[in-house]
N, CA, C and O atoms as a Tinker XYZ file with bonds, in Angstrom:
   292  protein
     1  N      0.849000   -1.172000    0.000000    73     2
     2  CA     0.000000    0.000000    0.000000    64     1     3
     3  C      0.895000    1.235000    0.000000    63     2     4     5
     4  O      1.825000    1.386000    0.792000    81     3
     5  N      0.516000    2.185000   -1.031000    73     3     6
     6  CA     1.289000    3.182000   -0.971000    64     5     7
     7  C      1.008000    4.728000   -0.254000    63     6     8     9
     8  O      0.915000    5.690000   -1.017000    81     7
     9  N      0.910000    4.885000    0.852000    73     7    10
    10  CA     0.837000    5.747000    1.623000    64     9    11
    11  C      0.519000    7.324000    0.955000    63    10    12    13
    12  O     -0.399000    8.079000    1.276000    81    11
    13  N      1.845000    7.602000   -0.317000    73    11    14
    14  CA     1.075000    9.061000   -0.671000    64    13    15
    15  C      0.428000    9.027000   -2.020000    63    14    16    17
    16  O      0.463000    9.962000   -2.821000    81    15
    17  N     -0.272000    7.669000   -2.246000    73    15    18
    18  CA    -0.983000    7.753000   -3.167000    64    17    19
    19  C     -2.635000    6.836000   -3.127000    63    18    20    21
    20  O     -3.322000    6.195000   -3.923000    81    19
    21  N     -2.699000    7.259000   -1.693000    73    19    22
    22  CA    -4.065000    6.903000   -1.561000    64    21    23
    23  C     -5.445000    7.289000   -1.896000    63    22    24    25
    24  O     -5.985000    8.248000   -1.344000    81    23
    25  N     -6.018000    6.580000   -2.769000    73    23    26
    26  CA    -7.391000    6.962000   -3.497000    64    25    27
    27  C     -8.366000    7.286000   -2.396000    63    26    28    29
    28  O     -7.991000    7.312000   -1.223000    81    27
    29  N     -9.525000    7.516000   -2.724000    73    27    30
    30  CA   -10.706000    7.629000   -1.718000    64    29    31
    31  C    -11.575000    7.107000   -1.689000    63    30    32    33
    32  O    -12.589000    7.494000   -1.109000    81    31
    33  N    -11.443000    5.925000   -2.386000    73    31    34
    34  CA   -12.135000    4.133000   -2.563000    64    33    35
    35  C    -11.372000    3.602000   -1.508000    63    34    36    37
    36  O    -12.108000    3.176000   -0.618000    81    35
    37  N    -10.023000    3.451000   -1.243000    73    35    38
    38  CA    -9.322000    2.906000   -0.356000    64    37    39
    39  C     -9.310000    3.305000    1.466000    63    38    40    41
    40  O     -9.028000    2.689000    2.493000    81    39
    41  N     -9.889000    4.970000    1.047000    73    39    42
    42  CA   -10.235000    5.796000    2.252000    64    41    43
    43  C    -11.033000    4.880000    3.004000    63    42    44    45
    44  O    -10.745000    4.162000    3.961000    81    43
    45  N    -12.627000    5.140000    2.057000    73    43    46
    46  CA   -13.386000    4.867000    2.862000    64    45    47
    47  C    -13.741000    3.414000    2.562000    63    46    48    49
    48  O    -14.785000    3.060000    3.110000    81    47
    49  N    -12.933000    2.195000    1.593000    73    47    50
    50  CA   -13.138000    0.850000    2.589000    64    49    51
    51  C    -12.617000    0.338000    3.793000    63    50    52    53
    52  O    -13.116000   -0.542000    4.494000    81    51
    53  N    -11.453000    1.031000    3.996000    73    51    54
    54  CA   -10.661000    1.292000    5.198000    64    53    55
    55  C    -11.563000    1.471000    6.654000    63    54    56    57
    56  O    -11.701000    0.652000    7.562000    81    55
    57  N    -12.106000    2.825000    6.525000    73    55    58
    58  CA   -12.703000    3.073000    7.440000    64    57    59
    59  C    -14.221000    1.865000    7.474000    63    58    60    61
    60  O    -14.623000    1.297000    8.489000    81    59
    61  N    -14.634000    1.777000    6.510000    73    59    62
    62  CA   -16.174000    1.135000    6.381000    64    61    63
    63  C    -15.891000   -0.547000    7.563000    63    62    64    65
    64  O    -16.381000   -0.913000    8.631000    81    63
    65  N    -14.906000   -1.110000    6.647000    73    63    66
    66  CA   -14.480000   -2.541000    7.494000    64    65    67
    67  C    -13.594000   -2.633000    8.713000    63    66    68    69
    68  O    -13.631000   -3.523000    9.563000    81    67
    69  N    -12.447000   -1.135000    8.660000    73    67    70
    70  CA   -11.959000   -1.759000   10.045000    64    69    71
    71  C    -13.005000   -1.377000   11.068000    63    70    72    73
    72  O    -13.016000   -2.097000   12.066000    81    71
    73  N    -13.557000   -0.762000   11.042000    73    71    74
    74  CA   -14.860000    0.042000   11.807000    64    73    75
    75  C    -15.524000   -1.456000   12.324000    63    74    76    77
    76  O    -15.486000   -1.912000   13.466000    81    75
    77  N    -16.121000   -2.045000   11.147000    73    75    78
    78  CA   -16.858000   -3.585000   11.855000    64    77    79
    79  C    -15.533000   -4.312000   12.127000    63    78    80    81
    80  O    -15.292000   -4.526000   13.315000    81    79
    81  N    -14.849000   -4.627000   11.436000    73    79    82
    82  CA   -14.447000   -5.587000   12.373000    64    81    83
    83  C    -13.200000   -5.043000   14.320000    63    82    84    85
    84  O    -12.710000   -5.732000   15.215000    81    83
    85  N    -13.241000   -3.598000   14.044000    73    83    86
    86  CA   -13.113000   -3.176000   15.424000    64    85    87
    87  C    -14.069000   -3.925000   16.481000    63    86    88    89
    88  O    -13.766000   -4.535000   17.507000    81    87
    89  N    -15.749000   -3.594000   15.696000    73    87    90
    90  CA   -16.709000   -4.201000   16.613000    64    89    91
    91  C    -16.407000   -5.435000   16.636000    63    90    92    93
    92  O    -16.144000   -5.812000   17.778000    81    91
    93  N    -16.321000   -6.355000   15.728000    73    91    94
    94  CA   -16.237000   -7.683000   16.057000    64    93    95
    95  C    -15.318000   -8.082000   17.051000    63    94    96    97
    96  O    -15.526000   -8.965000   17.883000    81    95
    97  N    -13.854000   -7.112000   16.890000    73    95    98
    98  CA   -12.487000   -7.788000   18.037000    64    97    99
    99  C    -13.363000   -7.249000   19.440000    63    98   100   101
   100  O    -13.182000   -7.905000   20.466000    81    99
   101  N    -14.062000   -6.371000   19.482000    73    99   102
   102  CA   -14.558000   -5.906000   21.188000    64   101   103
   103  C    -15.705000   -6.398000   21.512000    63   102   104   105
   104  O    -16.084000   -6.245000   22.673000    81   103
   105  N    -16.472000   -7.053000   20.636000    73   103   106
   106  CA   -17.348000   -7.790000   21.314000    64   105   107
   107  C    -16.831000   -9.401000   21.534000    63   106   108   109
   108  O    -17.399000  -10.070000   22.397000    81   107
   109  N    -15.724000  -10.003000   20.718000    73   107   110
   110  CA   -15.154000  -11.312000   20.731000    64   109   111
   111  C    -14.349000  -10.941000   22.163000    63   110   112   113
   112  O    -14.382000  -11.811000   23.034000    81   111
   113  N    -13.768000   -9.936000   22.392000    73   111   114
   114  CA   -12.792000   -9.790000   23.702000    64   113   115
   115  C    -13.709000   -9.622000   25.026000    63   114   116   117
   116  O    -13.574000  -10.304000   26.042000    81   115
   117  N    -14.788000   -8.465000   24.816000    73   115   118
   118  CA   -15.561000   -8.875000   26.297000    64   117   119
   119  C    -16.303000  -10.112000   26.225000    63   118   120   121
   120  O    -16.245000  -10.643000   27.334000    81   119
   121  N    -17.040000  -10.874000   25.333000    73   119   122
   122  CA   -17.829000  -11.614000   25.722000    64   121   123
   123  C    -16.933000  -13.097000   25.460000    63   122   124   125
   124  O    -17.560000  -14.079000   25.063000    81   123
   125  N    -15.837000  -13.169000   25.640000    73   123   126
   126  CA   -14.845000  -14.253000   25.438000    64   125   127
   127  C    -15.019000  -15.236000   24.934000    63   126   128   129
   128  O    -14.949000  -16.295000   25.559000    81   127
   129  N    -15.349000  -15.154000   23.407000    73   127   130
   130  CA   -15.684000  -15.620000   22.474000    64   129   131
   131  C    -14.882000  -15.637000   21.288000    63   130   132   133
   132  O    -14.878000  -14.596000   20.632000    81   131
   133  N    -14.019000  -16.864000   20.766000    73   131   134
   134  CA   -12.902000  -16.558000   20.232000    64   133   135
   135  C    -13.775000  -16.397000   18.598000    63   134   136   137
   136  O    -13.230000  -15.548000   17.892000    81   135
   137  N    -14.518000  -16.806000   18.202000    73   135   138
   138  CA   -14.677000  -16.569000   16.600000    64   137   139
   139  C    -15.266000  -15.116000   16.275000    63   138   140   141
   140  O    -15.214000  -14.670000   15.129000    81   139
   141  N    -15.727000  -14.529000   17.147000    73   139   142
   142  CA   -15.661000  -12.596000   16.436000    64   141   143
   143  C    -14.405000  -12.350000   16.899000    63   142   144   145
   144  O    -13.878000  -11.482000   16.203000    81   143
   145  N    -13.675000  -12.753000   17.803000    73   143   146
   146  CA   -12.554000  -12.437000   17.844000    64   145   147
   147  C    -11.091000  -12.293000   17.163000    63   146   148   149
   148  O    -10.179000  -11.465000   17.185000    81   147
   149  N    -11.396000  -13.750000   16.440000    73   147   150
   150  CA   -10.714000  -13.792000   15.104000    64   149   151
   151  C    -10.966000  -13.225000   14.332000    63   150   152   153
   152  O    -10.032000  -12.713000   13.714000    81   151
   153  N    -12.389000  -12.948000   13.869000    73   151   154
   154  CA   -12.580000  -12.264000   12.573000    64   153   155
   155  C    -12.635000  -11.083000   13.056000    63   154   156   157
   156  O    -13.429000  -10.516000   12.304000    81   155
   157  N    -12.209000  -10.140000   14.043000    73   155   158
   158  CA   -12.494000   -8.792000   14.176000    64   157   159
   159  C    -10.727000   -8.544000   13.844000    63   158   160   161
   160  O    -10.229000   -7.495000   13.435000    81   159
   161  N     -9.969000   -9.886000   14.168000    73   159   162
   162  CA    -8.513000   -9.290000   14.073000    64   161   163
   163  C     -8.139000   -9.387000   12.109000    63   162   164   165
   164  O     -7.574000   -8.605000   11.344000    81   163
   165  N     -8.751000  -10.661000   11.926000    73   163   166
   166  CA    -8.977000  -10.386000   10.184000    64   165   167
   167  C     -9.313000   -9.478000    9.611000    63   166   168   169
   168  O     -8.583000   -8.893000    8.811000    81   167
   169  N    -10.293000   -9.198000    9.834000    73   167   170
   170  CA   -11.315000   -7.950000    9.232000    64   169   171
   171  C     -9.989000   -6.736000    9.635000    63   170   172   173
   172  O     -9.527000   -6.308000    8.578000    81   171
   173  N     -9.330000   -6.138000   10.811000    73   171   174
   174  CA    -8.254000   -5.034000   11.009000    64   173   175
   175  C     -7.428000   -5.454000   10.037000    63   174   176   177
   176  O     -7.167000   -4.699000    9.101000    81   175
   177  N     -6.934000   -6.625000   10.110000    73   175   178
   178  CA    -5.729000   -6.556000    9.539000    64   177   179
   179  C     -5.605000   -6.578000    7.756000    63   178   180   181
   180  O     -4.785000   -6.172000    6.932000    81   179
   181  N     -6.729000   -7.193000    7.728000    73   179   182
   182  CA    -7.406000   -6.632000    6.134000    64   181   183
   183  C     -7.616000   -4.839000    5.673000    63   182   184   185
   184  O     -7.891000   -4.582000    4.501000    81   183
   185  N     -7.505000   -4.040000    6.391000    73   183   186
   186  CA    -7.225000   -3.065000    6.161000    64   185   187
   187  C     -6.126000   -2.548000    5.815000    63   186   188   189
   188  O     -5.925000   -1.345000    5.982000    81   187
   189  N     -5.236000   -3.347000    5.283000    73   187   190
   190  CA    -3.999000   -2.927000    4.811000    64   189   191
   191  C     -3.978000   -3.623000    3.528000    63   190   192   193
   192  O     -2.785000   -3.655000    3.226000    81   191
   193  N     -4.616000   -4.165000    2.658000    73   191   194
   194  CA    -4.974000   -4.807000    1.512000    64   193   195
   195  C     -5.283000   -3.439000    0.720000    63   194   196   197
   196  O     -5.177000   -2.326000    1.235000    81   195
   197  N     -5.701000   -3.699000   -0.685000    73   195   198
   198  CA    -6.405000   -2.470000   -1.516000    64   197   199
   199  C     -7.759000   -2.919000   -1.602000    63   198   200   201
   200  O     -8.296000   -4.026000   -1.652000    81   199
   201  N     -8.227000   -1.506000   -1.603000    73   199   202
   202  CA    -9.907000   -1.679000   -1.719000    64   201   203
   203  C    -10.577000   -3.155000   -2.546000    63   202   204   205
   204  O    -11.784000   -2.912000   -2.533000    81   203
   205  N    -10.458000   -4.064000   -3.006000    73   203   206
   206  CA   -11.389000   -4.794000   -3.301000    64   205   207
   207  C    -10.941000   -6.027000   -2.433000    63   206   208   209
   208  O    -11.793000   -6.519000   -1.694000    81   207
   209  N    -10.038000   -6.414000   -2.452000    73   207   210
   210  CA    -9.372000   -7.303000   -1.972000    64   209   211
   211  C     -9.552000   -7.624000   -0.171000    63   210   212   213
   212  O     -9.719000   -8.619000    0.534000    81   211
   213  N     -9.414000   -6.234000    0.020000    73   211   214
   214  CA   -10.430000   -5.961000    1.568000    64   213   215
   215  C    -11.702000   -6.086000    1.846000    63   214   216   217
   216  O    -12.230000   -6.549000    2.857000    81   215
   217  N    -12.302000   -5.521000    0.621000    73   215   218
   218  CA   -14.028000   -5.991000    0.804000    64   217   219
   219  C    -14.080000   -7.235000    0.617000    63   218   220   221
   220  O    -14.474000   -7.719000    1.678000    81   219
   221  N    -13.794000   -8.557000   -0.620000    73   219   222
   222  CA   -13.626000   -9.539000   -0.184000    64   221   223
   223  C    -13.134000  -10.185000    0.816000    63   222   224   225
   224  O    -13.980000  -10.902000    1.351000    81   223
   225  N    -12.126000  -10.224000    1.281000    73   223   226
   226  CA   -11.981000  -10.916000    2.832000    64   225   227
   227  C    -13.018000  -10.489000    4.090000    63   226   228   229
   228  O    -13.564000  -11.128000    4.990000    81   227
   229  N    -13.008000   -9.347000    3.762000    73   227   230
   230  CA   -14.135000   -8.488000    5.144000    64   229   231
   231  C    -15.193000   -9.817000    5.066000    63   230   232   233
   232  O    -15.074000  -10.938000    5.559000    81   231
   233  N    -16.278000   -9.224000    4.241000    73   231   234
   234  CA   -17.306000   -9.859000    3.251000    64   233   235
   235  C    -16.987000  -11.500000    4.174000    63   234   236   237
   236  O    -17.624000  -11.994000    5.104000    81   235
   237  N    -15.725000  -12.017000    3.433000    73   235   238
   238  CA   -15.576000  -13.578000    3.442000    64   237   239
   239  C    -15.340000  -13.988000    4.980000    63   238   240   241
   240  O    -15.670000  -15.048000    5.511000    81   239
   241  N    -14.911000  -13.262000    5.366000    73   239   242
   242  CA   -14.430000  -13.088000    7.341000    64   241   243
   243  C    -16.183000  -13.212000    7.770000    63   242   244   245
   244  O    -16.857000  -14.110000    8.274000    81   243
   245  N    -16.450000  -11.987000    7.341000    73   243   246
   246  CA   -18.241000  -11.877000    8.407000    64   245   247
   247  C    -18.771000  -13.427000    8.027000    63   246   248   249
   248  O    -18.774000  -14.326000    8.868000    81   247
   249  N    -19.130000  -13.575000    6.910000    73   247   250
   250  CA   -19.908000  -15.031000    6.586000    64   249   251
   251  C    -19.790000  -16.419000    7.323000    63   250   252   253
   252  O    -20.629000  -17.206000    7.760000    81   251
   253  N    -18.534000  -16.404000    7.288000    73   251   254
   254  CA   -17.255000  -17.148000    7.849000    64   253   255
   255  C    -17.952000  -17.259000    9.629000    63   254   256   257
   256  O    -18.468000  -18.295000   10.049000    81   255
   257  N    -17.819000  -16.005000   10.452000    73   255   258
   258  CA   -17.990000  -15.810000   11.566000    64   257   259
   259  C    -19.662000  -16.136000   11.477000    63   258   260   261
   260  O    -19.975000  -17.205000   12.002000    81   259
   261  N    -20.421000  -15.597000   11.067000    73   259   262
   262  CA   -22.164000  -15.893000   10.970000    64   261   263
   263  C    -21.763000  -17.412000   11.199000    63   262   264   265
   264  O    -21.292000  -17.861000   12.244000    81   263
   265  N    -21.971000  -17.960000   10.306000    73   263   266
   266  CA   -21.686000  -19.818000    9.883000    64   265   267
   267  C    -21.293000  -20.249000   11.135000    63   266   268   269
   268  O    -22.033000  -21.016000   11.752000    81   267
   269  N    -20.028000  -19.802000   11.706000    73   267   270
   270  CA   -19.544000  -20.351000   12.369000    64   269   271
   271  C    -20.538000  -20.427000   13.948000    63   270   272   273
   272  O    -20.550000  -21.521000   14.511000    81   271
   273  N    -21.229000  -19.407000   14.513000    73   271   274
   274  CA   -21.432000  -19.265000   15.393000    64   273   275
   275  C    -23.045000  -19.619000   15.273000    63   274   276   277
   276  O    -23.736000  -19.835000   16.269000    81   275
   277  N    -23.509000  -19.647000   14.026000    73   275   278
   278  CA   -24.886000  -20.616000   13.932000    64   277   279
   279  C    -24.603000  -21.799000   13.978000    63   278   280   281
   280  O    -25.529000  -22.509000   14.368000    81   279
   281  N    -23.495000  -22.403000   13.683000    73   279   282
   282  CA   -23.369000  -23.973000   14.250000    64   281   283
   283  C    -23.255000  -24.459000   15.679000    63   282   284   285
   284  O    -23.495000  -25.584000   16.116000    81   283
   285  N    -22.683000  -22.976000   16.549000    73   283   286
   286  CA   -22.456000  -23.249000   17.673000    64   285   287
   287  C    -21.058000  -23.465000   18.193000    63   286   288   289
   288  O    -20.786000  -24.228000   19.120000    81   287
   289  N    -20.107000  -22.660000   17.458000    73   287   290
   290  CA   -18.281000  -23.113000   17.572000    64   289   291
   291  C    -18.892000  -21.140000   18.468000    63   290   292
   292  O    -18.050000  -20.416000   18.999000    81   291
């Protein structure tokens, strides 16, 4: 990622996903629950990807976490 050539597609998927998956790492950390927990640290650390590539993983992280926690993990 190139720092002084950031678009404003990249702005605001940045902000749009680390934003949820912030929520996901703080609700996986108080309610000590490791699968939003994982995907809240995915979903951050996917913010260093370029805009599409981030919305896919985001995207593929949340689904991922839904699934997972309707089965009961």
């Amino acid at each position: 990622m190139d720092l002084l050539h950031l678009d404003s597609n990249q702005l605001w998927a940045s902000v749009l996903w680390g934003g949820i998956g912030g929520g996901y790492l703080i609700y996986g950390w108080r309610q000590k629950a490791s699968v939003p927990l994982i995907g809240g640290v995915v979903m951050s650390l996917a913010c260093f990807l370029p805009a599409l590539p981030m919305t896919v993983v985001s995207i593929a992280t949340m689904a991922a976490v839904y699934k997972l926690v309707k089965l009961g993990y």
